[in-house]
N, CA, C and O atoms as a Maestro MAE file, in Angstrom:
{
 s_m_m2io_version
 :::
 2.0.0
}

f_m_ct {
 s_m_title
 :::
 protein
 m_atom[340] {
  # First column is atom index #
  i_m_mmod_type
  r_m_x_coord
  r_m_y_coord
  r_m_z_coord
  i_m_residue_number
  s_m_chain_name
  s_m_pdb_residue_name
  s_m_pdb_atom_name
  i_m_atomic_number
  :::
  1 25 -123.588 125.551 166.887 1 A "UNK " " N  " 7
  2 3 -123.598 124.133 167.152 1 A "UNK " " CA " 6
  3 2 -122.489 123.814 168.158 1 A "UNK " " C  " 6
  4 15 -121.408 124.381 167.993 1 A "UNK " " O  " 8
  5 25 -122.681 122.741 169.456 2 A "UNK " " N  " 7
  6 3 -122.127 123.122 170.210 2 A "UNK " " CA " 6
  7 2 -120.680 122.070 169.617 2 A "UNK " " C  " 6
  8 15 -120.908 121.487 168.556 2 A "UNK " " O  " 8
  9 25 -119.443 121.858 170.172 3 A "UNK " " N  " 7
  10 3 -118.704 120.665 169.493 3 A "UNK " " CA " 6
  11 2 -118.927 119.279 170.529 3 A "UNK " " C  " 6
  12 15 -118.737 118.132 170.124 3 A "UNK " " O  " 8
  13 25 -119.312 119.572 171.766 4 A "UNK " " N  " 7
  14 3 -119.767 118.226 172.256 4 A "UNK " " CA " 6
  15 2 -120.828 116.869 171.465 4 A "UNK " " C  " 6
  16 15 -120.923 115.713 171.054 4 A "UNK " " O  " 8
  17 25 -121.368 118.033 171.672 5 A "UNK " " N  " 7
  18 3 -123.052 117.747 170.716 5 A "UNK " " CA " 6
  19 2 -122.583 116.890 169.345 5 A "UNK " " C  " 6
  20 15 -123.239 115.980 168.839 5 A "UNK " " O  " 8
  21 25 -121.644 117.262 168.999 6 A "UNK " " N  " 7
  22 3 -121.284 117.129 167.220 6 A "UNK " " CA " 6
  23 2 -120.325 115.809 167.637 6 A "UNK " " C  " 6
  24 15 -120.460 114.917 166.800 6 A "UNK " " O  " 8
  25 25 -119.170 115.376 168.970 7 A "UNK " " N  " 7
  26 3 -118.661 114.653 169.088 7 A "UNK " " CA " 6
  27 2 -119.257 113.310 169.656 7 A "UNK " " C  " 6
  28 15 -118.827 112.158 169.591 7 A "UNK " " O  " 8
  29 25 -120.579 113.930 170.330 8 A "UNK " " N  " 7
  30 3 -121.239 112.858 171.149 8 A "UNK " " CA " 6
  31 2 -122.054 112.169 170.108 8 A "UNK " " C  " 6
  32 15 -122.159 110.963 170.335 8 A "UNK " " O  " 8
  33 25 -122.563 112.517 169.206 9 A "UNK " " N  " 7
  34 3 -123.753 112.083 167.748 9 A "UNK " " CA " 6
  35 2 -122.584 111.064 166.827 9 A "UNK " " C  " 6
  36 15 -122.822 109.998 166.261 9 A "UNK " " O  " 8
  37 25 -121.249 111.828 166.915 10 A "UNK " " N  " 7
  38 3 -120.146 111.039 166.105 10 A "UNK " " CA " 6
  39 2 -120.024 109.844 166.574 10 A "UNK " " C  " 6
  40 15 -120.032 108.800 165.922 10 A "UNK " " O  " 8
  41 25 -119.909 109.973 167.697 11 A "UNK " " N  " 7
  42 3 -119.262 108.543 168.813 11 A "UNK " " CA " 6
  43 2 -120.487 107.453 168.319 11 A "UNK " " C  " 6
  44 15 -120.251 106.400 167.727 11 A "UNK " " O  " 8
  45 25 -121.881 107.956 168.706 12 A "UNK " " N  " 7
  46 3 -123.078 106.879 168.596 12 A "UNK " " CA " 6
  47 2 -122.462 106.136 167.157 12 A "UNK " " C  " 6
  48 15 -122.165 104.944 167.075 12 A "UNK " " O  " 8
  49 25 -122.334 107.284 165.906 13 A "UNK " " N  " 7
  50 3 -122.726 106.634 164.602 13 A "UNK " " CA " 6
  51 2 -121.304 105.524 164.481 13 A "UNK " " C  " 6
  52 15 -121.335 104.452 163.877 13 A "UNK " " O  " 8
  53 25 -120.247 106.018 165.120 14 A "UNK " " N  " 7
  54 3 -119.215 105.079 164.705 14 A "UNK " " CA " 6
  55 2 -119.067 103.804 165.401 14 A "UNK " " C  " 6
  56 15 -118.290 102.936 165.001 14 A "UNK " " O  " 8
  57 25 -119.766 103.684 166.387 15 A "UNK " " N  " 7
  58 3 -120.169 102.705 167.820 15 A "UNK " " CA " 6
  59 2 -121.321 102.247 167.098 15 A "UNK " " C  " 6
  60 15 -121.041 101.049 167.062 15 A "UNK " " O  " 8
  61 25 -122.308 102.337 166.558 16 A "UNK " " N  " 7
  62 3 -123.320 101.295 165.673 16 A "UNK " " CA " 6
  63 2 -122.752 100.833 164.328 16 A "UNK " " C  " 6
  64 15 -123.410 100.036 163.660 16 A "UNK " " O  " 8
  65 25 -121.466 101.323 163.853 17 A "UNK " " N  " 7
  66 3 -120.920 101.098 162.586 17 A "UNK " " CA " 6
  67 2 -119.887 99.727 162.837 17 A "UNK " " C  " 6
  68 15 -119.991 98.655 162.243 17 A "UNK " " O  " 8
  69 25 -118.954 100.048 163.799 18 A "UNK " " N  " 7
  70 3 -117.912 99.318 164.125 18 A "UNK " " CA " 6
  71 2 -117.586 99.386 165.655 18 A "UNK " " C  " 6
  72 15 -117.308 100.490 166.122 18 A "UNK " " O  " 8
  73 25 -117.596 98.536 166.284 19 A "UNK " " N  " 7
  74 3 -117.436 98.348 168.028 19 A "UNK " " CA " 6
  75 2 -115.643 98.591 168.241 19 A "UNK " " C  " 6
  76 15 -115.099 99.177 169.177 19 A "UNK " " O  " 8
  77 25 -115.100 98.047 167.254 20 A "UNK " " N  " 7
  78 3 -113.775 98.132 167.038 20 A "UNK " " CA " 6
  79 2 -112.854 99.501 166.784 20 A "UNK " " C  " 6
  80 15 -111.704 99.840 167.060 20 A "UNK " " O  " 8
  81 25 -114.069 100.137 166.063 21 A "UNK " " N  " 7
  82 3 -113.144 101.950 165.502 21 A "UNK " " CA " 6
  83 2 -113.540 103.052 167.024 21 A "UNK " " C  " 6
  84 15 -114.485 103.002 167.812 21 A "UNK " " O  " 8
  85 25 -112.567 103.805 166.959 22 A "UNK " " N  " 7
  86 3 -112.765 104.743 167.820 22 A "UNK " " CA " 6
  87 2 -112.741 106.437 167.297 22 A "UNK " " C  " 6
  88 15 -112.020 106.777 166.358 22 A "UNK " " O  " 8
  89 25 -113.310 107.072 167.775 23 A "UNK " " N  " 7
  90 3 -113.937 108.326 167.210 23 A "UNK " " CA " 6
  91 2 -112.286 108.785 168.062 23 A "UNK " " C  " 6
  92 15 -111.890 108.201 169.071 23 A "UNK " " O  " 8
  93 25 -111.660 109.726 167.497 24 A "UNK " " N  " 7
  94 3 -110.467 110.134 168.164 24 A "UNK " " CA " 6
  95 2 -110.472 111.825 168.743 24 A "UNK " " C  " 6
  96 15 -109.859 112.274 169.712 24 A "UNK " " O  " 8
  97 25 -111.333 112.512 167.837 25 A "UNK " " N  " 7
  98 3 -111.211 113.826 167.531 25 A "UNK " " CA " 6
  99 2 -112.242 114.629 166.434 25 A "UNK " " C  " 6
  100 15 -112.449 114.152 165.319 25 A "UNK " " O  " 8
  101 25 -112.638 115.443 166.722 26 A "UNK " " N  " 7
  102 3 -113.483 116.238 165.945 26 A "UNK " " CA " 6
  103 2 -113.103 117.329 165.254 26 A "UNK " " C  " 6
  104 15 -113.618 118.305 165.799 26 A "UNK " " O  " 8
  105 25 -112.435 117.658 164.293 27 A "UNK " " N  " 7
  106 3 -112.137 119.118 164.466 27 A "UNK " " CA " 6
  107 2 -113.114 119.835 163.808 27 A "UNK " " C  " 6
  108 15 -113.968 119.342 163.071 27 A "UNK " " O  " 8
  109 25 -112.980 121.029 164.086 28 A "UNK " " N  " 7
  110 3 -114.545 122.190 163.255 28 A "UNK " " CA " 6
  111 2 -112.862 123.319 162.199 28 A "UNK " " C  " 6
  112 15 -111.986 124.106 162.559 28 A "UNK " " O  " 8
  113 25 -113.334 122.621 160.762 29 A "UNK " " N  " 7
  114 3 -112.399 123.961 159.937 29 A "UNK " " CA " 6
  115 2 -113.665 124.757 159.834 29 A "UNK " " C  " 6
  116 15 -114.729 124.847 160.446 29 A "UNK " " O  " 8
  117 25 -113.023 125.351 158.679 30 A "UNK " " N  " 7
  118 3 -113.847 126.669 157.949 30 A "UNK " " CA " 6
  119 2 -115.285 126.195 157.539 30 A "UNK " " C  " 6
  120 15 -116.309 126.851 157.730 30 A "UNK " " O  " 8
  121 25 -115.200 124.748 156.845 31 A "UNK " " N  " 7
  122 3 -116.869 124.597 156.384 31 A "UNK " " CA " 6
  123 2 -117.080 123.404 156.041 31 A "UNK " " C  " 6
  124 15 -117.849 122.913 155.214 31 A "UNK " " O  " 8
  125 25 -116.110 122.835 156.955 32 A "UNK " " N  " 7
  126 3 -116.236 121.391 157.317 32 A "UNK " " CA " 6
  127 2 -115.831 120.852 158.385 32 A "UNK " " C  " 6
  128 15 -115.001 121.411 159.101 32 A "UNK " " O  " 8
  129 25 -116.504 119.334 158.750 33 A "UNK " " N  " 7
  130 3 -115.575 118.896 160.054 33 A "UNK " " CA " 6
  131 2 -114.831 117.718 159.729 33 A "UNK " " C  " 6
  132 15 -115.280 116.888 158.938 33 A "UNK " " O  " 8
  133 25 -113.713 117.593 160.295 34 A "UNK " " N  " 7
  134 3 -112.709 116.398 160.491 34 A "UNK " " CA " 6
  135 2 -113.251 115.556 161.541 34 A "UNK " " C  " 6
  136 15 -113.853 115.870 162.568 34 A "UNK " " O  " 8
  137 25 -112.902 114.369 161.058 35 A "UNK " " N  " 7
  138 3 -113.323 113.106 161.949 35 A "UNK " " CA " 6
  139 2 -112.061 112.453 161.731 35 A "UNK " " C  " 6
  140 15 -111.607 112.128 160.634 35 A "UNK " " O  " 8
  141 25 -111.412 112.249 163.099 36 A "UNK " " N  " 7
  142 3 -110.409 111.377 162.846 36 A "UNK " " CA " 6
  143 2 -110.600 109.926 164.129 36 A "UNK " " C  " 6
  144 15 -110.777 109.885 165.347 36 A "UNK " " O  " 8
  145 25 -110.413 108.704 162.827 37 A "UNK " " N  " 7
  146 3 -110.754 107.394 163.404 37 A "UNK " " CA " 6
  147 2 -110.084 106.877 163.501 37 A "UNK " " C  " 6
  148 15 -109.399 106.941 162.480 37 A "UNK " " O  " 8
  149 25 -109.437 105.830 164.631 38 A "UNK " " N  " 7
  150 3 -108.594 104.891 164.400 38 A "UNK " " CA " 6
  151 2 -109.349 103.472 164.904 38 A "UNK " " C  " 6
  152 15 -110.384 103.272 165.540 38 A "UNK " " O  " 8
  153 25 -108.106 102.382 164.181 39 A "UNK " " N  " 7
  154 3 -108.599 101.263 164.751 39 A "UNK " " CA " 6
  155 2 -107.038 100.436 164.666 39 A "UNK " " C  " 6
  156 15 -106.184 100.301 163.790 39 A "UNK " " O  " 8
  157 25 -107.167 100.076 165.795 40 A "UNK " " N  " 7
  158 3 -106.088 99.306 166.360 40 A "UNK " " CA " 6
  159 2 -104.436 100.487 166.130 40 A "UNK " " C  " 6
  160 15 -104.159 101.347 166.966 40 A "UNK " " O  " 8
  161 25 -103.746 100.283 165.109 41 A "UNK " " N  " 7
  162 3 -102.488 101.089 165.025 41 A "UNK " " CA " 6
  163 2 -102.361 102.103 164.177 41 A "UNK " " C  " 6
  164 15 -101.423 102.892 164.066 41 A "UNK " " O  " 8
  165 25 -103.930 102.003 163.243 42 A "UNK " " N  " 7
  166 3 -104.297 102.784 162.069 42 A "UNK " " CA " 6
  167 2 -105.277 103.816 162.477 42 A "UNK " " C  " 6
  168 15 -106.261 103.726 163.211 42 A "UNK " " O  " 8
  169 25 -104.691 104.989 161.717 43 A "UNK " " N  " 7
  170 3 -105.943 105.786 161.777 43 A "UNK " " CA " 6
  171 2 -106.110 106.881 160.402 43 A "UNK " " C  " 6
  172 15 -105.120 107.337 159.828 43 A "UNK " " O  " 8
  173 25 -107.367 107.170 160.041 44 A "UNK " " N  " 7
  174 3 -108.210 107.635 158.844 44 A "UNK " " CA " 6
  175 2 -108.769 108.808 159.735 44 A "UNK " " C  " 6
  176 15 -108.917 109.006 160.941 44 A "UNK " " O  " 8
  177 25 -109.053 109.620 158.342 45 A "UNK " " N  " 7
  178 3 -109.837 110.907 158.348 45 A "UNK " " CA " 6
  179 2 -110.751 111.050 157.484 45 A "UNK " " C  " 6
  180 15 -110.644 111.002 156.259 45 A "UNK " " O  " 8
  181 25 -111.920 111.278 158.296 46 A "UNK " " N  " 7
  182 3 -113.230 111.690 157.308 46 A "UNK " " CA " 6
  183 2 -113.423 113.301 157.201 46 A "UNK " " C  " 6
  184 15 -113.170 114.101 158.101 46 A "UNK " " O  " 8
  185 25 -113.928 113.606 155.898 47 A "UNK " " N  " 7
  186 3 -114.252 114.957 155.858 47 A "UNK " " CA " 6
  187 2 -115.506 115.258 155.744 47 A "UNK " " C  " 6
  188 15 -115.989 114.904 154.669 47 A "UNK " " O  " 8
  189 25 -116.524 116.017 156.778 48 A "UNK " " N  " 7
  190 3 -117.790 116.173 156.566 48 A "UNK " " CA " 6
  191 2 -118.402 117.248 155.900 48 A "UNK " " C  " 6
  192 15 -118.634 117.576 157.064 48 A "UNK " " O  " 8
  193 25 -118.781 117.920 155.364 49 A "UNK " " N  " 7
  194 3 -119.432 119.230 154.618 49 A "UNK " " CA " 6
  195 2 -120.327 119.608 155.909 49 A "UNK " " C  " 6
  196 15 -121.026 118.775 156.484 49 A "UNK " " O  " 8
  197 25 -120.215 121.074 156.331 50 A "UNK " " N  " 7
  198 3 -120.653 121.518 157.597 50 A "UNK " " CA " 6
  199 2 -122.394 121.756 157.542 50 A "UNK " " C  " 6
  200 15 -123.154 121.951 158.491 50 A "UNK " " O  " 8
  201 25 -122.659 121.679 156.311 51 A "UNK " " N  " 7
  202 3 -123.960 122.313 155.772 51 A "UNK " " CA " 6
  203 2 -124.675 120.694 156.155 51 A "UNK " " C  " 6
  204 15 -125.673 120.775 156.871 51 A "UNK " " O  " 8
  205 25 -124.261 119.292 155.752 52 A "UNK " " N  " 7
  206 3 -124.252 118.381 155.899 52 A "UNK " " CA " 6
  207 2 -124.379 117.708 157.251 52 A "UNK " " C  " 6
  208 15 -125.248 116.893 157.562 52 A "UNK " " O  " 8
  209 25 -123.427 118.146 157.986 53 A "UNK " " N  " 7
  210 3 -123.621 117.712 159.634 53 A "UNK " " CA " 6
  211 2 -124.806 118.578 160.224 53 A "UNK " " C  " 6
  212 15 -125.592 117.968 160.948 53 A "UNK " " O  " 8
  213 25 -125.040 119.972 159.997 54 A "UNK " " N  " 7
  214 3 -125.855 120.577 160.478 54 A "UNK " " CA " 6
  215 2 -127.438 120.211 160.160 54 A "UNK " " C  " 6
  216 15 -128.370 120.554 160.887 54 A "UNK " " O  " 8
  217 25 -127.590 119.295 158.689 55 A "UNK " " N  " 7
  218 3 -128.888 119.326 158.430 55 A "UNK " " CA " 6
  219 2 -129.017 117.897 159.249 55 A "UNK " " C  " 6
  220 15 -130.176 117.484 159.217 55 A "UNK " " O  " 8
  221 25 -128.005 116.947 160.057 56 A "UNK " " N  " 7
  222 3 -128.357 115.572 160.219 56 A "UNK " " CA " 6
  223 2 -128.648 116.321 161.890 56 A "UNK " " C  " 6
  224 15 -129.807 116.358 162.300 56 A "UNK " " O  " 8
  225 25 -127.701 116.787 162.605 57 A "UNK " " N  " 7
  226 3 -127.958 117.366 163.983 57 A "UNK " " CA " 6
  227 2 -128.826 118.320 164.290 57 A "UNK " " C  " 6
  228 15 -128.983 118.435 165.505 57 A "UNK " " O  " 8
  229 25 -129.699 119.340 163.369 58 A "UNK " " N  " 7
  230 3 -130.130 120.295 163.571 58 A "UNK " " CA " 6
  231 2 -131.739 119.531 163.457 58 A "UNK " " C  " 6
  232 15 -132.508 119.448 164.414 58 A "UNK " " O  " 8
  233 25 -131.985 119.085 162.262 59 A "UNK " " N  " 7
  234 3 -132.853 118.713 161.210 59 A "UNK " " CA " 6
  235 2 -133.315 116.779 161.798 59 A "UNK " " C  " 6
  236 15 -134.495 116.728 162.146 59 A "UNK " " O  " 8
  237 25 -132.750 115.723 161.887 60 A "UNK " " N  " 7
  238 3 -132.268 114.793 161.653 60 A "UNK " " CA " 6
  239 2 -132.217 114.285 160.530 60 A "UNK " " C  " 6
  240 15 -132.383 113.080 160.336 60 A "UNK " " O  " 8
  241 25 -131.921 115.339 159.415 61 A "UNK " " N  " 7
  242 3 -132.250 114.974 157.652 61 A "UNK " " CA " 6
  243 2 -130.652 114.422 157.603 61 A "UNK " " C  " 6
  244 15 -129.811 114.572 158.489 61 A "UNK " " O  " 8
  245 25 -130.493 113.780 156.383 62 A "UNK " " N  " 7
  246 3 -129.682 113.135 155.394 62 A "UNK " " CA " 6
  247 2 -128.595 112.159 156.707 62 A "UNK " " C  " 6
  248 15 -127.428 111.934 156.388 62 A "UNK " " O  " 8
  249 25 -128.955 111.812 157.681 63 A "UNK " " N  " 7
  250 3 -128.024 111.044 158.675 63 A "UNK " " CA " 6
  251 2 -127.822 109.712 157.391 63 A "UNK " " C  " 6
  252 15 -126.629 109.928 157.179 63 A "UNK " " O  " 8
  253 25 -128.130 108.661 156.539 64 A "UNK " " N  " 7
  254 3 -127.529 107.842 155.762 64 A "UNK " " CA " 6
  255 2 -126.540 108.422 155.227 64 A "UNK " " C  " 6
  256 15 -125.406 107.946 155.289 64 A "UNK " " O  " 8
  257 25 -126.814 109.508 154.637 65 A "UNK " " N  " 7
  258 3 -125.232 109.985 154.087 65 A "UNK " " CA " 6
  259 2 -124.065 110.143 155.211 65 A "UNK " " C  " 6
  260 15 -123.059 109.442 155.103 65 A "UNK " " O  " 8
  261 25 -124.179 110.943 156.149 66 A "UNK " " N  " 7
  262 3 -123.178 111.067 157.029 66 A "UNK " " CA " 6
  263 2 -122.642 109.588 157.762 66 A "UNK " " C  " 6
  264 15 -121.704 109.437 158.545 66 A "UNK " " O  " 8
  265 25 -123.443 108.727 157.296 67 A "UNK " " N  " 7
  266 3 -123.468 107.362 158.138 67 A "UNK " " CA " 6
  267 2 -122.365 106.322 157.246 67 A "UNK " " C  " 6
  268 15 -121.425 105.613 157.607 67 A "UNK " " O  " 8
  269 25 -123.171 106.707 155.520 68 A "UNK " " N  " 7
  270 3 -121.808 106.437 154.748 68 A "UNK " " CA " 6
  271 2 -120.673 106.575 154.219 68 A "UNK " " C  " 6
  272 15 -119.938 105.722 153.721 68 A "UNK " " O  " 8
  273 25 -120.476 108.201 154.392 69 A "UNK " " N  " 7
  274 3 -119.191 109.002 154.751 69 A "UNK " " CA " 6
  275 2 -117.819 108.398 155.819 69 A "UNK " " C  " 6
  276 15 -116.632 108.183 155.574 69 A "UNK " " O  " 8
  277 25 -118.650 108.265 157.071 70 A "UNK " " N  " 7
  278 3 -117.746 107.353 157.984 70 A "UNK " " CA " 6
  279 2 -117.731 106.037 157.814 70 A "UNK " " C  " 6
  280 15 -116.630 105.550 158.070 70 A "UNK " " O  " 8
  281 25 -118.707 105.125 157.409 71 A "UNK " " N  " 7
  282 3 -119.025 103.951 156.837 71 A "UNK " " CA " 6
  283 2 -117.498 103.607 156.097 71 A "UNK " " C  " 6
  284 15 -116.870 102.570 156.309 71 A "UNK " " O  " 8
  285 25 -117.084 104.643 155.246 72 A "UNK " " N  " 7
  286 3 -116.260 104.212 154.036 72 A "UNK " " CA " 6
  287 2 -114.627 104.346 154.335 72 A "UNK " " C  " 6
  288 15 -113.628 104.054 153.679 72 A "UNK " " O  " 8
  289 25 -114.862 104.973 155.739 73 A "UNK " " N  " 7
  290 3 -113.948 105.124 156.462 73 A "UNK " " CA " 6
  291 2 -112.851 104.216 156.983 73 A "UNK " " C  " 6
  292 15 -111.637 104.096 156.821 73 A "UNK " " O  " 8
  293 25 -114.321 103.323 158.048 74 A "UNK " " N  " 7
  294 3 -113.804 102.633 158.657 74 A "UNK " " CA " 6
  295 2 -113.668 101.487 157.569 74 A "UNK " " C  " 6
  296 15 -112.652 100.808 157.719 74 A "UNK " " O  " 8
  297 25 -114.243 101.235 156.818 75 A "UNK " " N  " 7
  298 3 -114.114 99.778 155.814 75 A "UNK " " CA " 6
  299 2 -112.176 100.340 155.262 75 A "UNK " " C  " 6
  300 15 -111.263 99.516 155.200 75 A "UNK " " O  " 8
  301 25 -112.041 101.467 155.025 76 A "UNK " " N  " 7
  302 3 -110.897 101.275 154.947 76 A "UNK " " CA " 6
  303 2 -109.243 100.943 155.845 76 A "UNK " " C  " 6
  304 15 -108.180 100.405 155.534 76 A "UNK " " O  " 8
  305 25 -109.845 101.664 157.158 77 A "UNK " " N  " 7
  306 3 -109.081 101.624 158.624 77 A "UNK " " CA " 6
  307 2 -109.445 99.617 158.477 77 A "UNK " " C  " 6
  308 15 -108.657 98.697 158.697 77 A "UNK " " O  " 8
  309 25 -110.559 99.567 158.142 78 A "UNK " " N  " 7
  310 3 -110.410 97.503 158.593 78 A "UNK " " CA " 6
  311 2 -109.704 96.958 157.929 78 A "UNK " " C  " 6
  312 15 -108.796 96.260 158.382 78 A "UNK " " O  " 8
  313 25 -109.992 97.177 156.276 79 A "UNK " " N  " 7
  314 3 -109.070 96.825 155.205 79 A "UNK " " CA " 6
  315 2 -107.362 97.030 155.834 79 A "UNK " " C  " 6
  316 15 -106.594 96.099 156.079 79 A "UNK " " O  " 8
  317 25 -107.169 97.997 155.942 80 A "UNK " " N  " 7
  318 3 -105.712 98.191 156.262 80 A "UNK " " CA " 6
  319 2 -105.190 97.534 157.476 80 A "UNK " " C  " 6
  320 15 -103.972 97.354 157.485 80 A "UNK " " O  " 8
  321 25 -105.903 97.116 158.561 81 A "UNK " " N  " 7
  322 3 -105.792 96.227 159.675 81 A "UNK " " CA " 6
  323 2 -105.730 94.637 158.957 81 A "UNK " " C  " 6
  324 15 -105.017 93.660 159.188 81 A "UNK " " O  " 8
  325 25 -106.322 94.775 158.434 82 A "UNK " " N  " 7
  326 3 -106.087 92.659 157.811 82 A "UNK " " CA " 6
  327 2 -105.115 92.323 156.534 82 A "UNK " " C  " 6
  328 15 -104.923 91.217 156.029 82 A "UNK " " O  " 8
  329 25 -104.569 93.555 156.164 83 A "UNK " " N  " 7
  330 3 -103.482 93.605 155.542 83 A "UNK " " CA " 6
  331 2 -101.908 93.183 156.060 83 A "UNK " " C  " 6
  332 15 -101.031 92.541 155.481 83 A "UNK " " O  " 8
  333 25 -101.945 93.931 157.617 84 A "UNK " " N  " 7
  334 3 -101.241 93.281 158.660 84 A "UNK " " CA " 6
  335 2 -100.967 92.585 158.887 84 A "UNK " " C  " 6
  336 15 -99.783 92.369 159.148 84 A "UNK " " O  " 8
  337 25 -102.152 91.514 158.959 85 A "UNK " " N  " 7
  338 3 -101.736 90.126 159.178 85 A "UNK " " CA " 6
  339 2 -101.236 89.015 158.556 85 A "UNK " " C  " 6
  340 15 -101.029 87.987 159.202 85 A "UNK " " O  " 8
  :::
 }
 m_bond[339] {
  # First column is bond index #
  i_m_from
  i_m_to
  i_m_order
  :::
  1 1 2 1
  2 2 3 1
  3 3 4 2
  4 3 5 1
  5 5 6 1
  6 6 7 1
  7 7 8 2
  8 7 9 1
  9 9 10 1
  10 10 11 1
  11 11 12 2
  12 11 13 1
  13 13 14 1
  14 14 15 1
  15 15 16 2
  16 15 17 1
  17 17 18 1
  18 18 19 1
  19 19 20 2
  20 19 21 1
  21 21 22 1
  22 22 23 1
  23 23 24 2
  24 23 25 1
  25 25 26 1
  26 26 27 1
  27 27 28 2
  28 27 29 1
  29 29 30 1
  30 30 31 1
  31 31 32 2
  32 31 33 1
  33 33 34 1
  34 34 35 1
  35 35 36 2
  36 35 37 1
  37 37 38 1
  38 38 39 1
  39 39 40 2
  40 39 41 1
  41 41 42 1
  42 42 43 1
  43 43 44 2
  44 43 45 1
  45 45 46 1
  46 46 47 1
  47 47 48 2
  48 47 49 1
  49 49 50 1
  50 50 51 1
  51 51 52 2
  52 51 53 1
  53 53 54 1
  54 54 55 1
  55 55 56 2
  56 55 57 1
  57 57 58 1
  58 58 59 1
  59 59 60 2
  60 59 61 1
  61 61 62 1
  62 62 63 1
  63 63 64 2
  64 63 65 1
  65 65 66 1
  66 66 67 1
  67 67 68 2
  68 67 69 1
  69 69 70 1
  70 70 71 1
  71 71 72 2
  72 71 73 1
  73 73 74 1
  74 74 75 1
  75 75 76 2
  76 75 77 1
  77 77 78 1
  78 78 79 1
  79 79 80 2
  80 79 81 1
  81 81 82 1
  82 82 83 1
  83 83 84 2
  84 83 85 1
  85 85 86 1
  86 86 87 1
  87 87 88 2
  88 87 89 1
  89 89 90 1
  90 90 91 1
  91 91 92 2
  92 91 93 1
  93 93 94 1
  94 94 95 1
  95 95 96 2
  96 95 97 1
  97 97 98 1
  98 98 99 1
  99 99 100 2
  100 99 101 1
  101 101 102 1
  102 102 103 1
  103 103 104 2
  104 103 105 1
  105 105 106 1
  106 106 107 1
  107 107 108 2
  108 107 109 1
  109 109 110 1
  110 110 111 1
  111 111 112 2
  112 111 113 1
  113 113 114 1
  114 114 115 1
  115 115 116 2
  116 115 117 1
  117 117 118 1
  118 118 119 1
  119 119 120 2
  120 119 121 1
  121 121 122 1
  122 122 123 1
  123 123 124 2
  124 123 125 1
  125 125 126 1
  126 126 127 1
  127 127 128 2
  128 127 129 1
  129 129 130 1
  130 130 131 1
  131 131 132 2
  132 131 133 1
  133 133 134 1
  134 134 135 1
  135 135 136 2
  136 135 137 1
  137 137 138 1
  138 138 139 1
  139 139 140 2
  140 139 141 1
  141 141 142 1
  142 142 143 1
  143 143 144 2
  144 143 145 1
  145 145 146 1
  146 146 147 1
  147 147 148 2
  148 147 149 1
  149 149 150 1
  150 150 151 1
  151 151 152 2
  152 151 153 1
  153 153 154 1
  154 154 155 1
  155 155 156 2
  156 155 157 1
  157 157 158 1
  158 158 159 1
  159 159 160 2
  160 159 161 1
  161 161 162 1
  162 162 163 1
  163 163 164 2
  164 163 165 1
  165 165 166 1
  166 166 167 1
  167 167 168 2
  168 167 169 1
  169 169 170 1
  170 170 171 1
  171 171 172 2
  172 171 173 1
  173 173 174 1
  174 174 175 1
  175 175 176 2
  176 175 177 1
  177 177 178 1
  178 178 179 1
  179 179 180 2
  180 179 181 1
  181 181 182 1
  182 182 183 1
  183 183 184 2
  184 183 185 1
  185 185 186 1
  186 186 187 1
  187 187 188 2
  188 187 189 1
  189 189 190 1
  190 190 191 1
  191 191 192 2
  192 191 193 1
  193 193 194 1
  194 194 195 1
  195 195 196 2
  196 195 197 1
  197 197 198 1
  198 198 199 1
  199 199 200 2
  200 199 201 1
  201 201 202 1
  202 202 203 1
  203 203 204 2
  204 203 205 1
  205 205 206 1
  206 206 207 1
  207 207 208 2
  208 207 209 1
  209 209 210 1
  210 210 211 1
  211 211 212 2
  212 211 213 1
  213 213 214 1
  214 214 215 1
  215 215 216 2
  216 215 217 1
  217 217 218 1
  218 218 219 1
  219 219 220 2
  220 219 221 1
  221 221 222 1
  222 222 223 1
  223 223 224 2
  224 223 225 1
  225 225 226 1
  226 226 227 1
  227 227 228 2
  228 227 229 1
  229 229 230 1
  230 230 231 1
  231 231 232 2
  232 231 233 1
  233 233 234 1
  234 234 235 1
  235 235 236 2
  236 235 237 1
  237 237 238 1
  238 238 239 1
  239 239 240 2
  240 239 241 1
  241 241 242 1
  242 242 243 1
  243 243 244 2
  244 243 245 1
  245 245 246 1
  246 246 247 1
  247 247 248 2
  248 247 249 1
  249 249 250 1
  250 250 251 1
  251 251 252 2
  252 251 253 1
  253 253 254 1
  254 254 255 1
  255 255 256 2
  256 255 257 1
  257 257 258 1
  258 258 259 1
  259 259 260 2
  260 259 261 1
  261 261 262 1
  262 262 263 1
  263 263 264 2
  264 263 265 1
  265 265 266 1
  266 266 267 1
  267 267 268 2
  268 267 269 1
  269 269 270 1
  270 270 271 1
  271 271 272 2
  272 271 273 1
  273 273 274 1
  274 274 275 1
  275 275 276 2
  276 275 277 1
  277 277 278 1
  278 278 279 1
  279 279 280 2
  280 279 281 1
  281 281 282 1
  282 282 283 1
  283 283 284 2
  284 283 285 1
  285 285 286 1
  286 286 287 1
  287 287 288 2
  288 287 289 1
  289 289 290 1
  290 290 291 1
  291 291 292 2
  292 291 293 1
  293 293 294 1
  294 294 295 1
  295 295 296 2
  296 295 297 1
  297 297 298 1
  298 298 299 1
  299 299 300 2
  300 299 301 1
  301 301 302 1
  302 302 303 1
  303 303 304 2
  304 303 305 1
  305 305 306 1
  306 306 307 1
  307 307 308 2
  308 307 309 1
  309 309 310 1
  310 310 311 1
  311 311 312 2
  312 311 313 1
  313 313 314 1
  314 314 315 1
  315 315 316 2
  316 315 317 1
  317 317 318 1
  318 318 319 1
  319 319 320 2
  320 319 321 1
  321 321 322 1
  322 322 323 1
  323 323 324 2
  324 323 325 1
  325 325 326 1
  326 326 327 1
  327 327 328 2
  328 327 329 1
  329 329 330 1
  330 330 331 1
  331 331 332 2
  332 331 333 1
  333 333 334 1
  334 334 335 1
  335 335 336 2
  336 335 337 1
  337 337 338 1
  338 338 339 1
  339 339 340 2
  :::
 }
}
């Protein structure tokens, strides 16, 4: 799997989630991937199960889950932004 491929699919889902969060970084561990998001001065990490990203990019199976994985993400990166204020 290439990591463009895996960063460019990230960018869409977090860009239809929140216009505000930004996809920062992808990393590929052992048998998962890191997603690291920020928004405004904050930033969060999602952890994906590799078996998981592969069946949404390979397959286009289970993309709601991966959608609410980062979903829960950013609701927290927002939460912590209006705390700020």
């Amino acid at each position: 799997m290439n990591p463009e491929d895996v960063e460019k699919e990230m960018k869409k889902i977090v860009a239809s989630l929140d216009r505000g969060t930004r996809l920062e970084a992808v990393l590929k561990e052992e048998k998962e991937y890191r997603l690291i998001l920020s928004k405004g001065t904050h930033s969060e990490r999602a952890v994906i199960a590799e078996d998981l990203m592969e069946d949404f990019l390979e397959r286009g199976k289970r993309g709601q889950e991966v959608k609410k994985a980062v979903g829960k993400v950013i609701s927290m990166l927002t939460m912590s932004a209006q705390k700020r204020r």
